[in-house]
C-alpha positions, 0 to 999 in steps of 0.5 A, spaced: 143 498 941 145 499 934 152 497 934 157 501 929 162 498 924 168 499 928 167 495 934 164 490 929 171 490 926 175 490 933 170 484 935 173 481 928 181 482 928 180 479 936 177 473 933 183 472 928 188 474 932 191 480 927 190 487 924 185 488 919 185 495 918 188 501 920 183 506 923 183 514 923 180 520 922 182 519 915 177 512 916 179 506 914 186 502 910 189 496 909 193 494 914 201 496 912 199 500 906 198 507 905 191 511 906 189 514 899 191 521 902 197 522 906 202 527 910 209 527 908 216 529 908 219 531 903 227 528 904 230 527 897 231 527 890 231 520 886 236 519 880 231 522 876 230 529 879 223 526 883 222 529 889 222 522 894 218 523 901 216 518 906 209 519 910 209 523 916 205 517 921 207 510 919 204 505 923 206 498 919 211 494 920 218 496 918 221 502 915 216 507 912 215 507 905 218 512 899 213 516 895 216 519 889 212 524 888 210 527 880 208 534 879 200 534 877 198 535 869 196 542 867 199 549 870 199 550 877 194 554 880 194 560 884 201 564 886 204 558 891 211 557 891 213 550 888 214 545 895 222 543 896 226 538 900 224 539 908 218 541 907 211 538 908 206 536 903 199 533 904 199 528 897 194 523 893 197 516 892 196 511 886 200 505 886 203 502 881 
């Protein structure tokens, strides 16, 4: 029987003791960082009129962490309202 990459990656975090990754149906991310796309709730504005949000699920240790969210390059497409505080945006991550 073929075994699959995650029951060999749960024999391995067994073994060492500790979380390597968190699973989902979003496939796989480093432990306590954020997938590459992600839910989340816009809260607030920063300092510099940014939007911040925070990731709906957070499974990490901790507080979850803020994500200042830009607006993409070029015009928007279609006749979609802008987002604003309150509402649910499914974002890309880059990191800094």
């Amino acid at each position: 029987r073929q075994s699959t990459i995650s029951t060999q990656l749960s024999a391995l975090e067994a073994r060492v003791g500790f979380k390597l990754c968190d699973r989902g149906r979003g496939g796989l991310a480093a432990a306590g960082r954020l997938p590459p796309v992600v839910l989340t709730d816009i809260r607030s504005r920063d300092r510099h009129g940014d939007f911040l949000a925070i990731p709906v699920e957070w499974a990490g240790t901790g507080k979850p962490p803020s994500i200042v969210l830009t607006q993409p390059r070029g015009p928007r497409k279609g006749n979609r309202p802008a987002a604003g505080i309150g509402d649910r945006a499914l974002v890309r991550v880059e990191r800094d």
